[in-house]
Backbone as numpy.savetxt, mean C-alpha at the origin, in Angstrom:
# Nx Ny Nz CAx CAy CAz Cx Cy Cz
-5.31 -9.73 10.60 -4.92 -9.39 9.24 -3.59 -8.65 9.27
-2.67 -8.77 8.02 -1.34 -7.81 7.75 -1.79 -7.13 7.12
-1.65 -6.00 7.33 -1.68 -4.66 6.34 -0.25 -3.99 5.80
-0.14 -4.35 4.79 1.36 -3.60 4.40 1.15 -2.92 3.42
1.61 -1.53 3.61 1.70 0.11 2.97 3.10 0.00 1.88
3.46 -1.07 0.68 4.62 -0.55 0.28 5.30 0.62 -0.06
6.05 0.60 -0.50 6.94 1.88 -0.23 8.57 1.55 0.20
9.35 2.60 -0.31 10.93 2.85 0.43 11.21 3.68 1.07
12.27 3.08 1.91 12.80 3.86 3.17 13.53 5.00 3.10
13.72 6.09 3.74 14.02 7.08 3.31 13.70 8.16 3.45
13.87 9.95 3.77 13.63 10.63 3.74 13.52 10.70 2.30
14.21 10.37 1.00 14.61 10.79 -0.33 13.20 10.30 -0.97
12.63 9.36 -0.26 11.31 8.69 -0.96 9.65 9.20 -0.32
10.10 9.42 0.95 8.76 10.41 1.57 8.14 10.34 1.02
7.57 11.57 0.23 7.00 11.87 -0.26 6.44 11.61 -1.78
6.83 10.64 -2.22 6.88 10.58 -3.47 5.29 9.37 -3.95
5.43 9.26 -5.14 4.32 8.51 -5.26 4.35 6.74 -5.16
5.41 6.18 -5.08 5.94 4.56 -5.06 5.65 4.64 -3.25
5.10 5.38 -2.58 5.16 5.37 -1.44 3.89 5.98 -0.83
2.97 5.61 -1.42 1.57 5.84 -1.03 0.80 4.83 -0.21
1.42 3.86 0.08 1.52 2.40 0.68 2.05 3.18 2.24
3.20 3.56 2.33 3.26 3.72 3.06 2.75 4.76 3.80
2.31 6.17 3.03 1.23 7.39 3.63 0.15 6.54 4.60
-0.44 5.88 3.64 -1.80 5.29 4.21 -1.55 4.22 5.58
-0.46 3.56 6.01 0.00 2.75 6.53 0.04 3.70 7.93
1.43 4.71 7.83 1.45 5.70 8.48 -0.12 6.13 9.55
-0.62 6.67 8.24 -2.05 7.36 8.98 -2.69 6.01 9.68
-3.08 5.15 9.29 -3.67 3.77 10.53 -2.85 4.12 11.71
-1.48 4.05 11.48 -0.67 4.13 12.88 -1.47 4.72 13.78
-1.03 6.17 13.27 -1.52 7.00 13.55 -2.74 7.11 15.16
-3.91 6.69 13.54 -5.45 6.86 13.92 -5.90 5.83 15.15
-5.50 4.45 14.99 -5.55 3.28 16.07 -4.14 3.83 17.22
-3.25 4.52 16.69 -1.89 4.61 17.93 -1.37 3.24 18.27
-1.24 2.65 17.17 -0.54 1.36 17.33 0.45 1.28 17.66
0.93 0.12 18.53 2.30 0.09 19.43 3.62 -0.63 18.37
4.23 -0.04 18.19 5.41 -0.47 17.65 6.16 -1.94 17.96
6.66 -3.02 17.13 6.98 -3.94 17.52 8.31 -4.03 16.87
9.36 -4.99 18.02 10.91 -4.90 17.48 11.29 -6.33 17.70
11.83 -6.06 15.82 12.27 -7.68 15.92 13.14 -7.26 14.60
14.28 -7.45 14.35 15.17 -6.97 13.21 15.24 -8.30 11.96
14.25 -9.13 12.43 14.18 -10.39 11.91 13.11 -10.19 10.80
12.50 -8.63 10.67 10.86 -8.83 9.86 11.28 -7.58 8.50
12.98 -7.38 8.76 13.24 -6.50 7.93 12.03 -5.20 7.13
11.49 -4.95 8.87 10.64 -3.79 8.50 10.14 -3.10 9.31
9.13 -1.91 9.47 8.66 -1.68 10.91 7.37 -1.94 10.68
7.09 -2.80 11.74 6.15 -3.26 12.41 5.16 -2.92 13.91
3.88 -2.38 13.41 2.65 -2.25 14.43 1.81 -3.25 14.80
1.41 -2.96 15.32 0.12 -4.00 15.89 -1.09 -2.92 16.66
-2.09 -3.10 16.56 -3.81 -2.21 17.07 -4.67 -3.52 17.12
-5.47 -3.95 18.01 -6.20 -4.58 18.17 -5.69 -6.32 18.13
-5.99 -6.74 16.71 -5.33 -8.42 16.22 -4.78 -8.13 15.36
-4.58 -6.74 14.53 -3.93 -6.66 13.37 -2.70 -6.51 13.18
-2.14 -6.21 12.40 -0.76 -5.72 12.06 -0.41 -4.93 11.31
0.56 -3.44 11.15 0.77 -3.08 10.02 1.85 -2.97 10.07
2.65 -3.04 8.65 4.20 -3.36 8.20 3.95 -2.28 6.83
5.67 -1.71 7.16 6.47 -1.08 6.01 7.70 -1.50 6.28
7.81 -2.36 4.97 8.44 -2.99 4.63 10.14 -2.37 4.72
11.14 -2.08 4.89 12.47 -1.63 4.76 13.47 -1.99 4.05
13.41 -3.05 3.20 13.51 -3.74 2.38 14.02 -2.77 1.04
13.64 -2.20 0.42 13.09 -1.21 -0.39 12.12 -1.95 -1.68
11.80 -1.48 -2.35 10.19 -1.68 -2.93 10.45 -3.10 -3.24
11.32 -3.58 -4.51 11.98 -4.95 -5.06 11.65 -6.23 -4.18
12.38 -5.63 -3.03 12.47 -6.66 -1.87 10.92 -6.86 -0.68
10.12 -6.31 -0.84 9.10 -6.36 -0.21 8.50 -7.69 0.74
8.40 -8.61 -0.59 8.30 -10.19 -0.16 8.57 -10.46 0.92
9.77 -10.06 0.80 11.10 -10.92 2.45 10.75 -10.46 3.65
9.85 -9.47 3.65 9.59 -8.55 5.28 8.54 -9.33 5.37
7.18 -9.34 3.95 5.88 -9.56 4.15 6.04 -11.23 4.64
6.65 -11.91 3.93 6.82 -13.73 4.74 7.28 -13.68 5.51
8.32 -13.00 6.14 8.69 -13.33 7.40 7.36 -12.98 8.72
7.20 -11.70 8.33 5.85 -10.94 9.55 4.83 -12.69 9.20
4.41 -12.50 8.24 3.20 -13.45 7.72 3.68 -15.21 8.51
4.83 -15.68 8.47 5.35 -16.81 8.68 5.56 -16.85 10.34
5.78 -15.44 11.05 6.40 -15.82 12.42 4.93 -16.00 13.01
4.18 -14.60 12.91 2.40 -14.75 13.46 1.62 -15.79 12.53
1.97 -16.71 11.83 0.86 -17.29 11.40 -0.38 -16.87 10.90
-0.34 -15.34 10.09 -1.13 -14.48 9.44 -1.28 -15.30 8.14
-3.18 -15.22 8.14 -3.54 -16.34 7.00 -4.28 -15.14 6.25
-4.48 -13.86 6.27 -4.90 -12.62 5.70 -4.29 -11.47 5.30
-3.42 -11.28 4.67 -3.11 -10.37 3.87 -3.36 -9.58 2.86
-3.63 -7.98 3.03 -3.71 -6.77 2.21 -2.43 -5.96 2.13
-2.74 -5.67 0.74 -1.10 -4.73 0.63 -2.12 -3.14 -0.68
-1.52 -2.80 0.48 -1.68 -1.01 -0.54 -0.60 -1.06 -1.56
-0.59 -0.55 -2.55 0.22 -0.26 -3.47 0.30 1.17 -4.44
0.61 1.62 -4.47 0.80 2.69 -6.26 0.49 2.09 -7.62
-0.12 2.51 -8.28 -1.01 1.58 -9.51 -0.90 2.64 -10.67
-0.01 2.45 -11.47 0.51 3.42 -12.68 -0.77 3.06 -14.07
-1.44 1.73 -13.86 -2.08 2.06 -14.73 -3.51 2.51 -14.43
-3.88 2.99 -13.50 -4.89 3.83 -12.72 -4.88 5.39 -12.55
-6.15 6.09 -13.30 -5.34 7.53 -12.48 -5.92 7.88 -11.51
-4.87 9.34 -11.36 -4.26 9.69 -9.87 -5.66 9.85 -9.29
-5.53 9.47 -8.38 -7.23 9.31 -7.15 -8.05 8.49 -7.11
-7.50 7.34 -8.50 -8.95 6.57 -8.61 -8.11 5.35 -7.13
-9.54 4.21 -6.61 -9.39 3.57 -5.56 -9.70 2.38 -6.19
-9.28 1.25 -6.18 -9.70 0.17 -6.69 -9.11 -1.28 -5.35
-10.05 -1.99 -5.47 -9.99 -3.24 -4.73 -9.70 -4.47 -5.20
-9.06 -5.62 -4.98 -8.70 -7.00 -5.70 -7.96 -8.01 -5.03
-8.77 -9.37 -5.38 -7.96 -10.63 -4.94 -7.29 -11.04 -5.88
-6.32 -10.80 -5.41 -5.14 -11.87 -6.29 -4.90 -11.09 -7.92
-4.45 -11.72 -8.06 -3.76 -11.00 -9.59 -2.46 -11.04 -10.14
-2.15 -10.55 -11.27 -1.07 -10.55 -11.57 -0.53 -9.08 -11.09
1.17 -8.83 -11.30 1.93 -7.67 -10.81 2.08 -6.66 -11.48
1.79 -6.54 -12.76 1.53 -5.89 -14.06 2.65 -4.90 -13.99
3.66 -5.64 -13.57 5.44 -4.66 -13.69 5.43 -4.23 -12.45
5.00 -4.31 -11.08 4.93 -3.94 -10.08 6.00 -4.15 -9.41
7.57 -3.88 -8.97 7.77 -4.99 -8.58 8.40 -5.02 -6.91
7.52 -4.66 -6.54 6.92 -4.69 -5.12 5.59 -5.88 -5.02
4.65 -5.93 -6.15 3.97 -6.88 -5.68 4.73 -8.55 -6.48
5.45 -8.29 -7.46 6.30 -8.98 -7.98 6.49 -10.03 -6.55
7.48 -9.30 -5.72 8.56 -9.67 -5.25 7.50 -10.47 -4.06
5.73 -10.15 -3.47 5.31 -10.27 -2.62 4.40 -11.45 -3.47
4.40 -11.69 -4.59 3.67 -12.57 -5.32 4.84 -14.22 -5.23
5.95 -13.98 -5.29 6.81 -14.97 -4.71 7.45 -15.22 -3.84
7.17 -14.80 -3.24 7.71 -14.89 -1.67 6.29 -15.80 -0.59
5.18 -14.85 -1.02 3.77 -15.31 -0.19 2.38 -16.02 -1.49
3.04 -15.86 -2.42 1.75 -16.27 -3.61 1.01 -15.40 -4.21
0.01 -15.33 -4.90 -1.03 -14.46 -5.13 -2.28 -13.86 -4.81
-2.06 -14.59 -3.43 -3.27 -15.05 -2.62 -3.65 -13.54 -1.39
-4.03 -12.52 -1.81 -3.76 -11.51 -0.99 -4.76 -10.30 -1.79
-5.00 -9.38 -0.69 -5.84 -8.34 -1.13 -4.63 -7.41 -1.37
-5.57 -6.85 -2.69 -4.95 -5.74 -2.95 -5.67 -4.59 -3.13
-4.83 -3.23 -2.25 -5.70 -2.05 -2.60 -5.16 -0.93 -3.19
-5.64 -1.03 -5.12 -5.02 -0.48 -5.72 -5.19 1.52 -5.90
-4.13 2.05 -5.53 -3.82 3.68 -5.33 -3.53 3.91 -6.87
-4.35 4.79 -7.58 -4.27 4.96 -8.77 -3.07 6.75 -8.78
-1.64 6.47 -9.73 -1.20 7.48 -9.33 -1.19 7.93 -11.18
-1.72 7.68 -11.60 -1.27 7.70 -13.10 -0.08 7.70 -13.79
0.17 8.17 -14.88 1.16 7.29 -15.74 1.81 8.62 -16.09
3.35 8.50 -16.47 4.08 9.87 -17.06 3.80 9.62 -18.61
3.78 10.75 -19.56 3.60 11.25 -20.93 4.38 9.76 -21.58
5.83 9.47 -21.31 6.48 8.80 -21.85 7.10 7.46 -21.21
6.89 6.48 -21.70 7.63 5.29 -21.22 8.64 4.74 -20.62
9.49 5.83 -20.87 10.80 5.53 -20.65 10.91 6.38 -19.12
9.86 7.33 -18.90 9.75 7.83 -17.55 9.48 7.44 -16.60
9.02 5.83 -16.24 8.31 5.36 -15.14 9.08 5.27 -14.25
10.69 4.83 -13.99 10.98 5.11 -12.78 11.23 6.23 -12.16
11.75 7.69 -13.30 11.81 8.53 -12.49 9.88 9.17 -11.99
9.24 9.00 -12.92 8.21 8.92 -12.43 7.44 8.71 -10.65
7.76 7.56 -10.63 7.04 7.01 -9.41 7.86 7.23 -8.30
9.35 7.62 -8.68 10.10 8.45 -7.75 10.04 9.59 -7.37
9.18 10.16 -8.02 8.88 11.84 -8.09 7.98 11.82 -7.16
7.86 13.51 -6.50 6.94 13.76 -5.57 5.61 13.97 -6.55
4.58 13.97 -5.72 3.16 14.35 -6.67 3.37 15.90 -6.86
2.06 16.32 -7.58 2.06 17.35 -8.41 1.70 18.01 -7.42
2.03 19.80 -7.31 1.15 20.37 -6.26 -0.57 20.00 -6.27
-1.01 20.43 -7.55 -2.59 19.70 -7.46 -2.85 18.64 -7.00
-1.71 17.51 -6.80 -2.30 16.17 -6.39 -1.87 15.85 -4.71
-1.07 17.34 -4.73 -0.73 16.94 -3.33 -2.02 17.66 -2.44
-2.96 18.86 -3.11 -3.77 19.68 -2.44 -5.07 18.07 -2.21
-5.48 16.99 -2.78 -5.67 16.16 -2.47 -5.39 15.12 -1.59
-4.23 14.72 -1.51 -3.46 13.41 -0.92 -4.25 13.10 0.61
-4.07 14.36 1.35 -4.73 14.04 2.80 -6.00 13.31 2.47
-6.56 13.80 2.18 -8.32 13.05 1.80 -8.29 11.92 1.24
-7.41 11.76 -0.03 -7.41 10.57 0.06 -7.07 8.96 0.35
-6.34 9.57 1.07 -5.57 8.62 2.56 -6.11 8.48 3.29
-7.34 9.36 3.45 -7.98 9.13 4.78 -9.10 8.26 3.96
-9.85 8.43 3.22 -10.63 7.98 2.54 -10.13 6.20 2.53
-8.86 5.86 1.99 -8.31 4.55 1.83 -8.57 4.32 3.26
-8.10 4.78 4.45 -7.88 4.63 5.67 -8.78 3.50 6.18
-10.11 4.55 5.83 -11.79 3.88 6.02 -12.47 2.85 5.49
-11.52 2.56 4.38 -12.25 1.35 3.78 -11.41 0.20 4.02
-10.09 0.65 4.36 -9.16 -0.83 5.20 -9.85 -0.58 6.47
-10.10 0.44 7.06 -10.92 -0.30 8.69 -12.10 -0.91 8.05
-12.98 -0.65 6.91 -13.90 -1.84 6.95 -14.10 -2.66 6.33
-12.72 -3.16 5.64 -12.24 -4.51 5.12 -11.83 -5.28 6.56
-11.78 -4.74 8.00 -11.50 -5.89 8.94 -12.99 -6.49 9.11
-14.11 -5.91 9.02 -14.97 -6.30 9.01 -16.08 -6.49 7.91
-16.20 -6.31 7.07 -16.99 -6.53 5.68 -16.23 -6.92 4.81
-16.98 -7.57 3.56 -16.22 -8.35 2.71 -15.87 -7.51 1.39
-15.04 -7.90 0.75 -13.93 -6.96 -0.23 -15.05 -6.54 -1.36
-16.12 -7.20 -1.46 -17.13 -6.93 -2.32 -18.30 -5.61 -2.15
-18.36 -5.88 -0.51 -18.93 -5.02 0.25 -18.24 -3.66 -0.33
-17.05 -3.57 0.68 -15.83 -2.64 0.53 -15.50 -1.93 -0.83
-15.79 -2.65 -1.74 -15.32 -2.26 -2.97 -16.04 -1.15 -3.76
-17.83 -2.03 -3.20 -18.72 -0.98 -3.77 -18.95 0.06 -3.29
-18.94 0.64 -1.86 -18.77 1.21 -1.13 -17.78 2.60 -1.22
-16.42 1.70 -1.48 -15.11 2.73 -1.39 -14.57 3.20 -2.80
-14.63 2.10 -3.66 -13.93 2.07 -4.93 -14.36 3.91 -5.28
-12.84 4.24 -5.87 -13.45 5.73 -6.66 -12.90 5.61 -7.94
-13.74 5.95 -8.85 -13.44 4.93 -10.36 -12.68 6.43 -10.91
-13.07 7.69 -10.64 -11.87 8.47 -11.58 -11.92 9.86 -10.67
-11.23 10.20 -9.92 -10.73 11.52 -9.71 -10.84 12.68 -10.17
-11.37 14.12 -10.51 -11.37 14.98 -10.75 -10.53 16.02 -9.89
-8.90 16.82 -10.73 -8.30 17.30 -9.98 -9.30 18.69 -10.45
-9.08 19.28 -9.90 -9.67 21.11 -10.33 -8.74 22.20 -10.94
């Protein structure tokens, strides 16, 4: 399977919420100590643990697609999951899904034409700013201190239910992991 954490490159994006794809991505590294793979051809960085793979994309968010087909096209990866940031979800909720539309995403936009629609998605609920016209500085912003006294947990929490999406089915997984609404304190 590919696992790709979207997100942009950057110290300037770290931390922010368009990059919760990549927190969770990170921590797998991490947790398996996956070996780093170099190929300037996958316009991204690329792990591998066991048969899997995980990719953050370098691309920056827009461009996502072009890393995910290339990784997906050179290994002949017929399974793909992509973490994402999900503005119309709030912050903490966990949600699971095949296929779909991008609903202004356009990170999955860009991964919906490049590779199809054909892909798991595991949606990171970060919620929505007061006003409309705020969403990009929004999702560029770091989280709230309250949501950051969370974040570890729930990265680790996502962590656990992509290790048992390699083995149980997204239905399984869903009922299991899904967290339908967050309570900050």
């Amino acid at each position: 399977m590919l696992i790709v954490g979207l997100g942009n490159p950057g110290p300037n994006y770290e931390k922010t919420r368009h990059n919760i794809g990549f927190m969770v991505v990170d921590a797998l590294i991490a947790k398996h100590h996956a070996t780093k793979l170099s190929s300037s051809s996958f316009k991204g960085e690329l792990y591998k643990f066991s048969e899997h793979f995980l990719l953050k994309p370098m691309t920056y968010m827009n461009l996502s697609g072009e890393s995910i087909a290339a990784v997906k096209n050179f290994y002949k990866i017929d399974k793909v999951l992509v973490i994402h940031d999900d503005l119309d979800l709030p912050f903490g909720t966990l949600r699971f899904k095949f296929g779909g539309g991008h609903g202004g995403h356009n990170g999955l936009k860009s991964t919906d034409e490049k590779i199809s629609r054909e892909y798991i998605r595991v949606r990171m609920g970060i919620g929505k700013p007061e006003h409309k016209g705020e969403v990009a500085s929004y999702v560029l912003s770091d989280f709230s201190p309250d949501e950051a006294t969370h974040l570890q947990a729930w990265i680790e929490h996502t962590s656990k239910a992509i290790e048992a999406l390699l083995e149980k089915s997204l239905e399984d997984v869903s009922s299991q992991y899904s967290i339908k609404k967050f309570q900050l304190k």
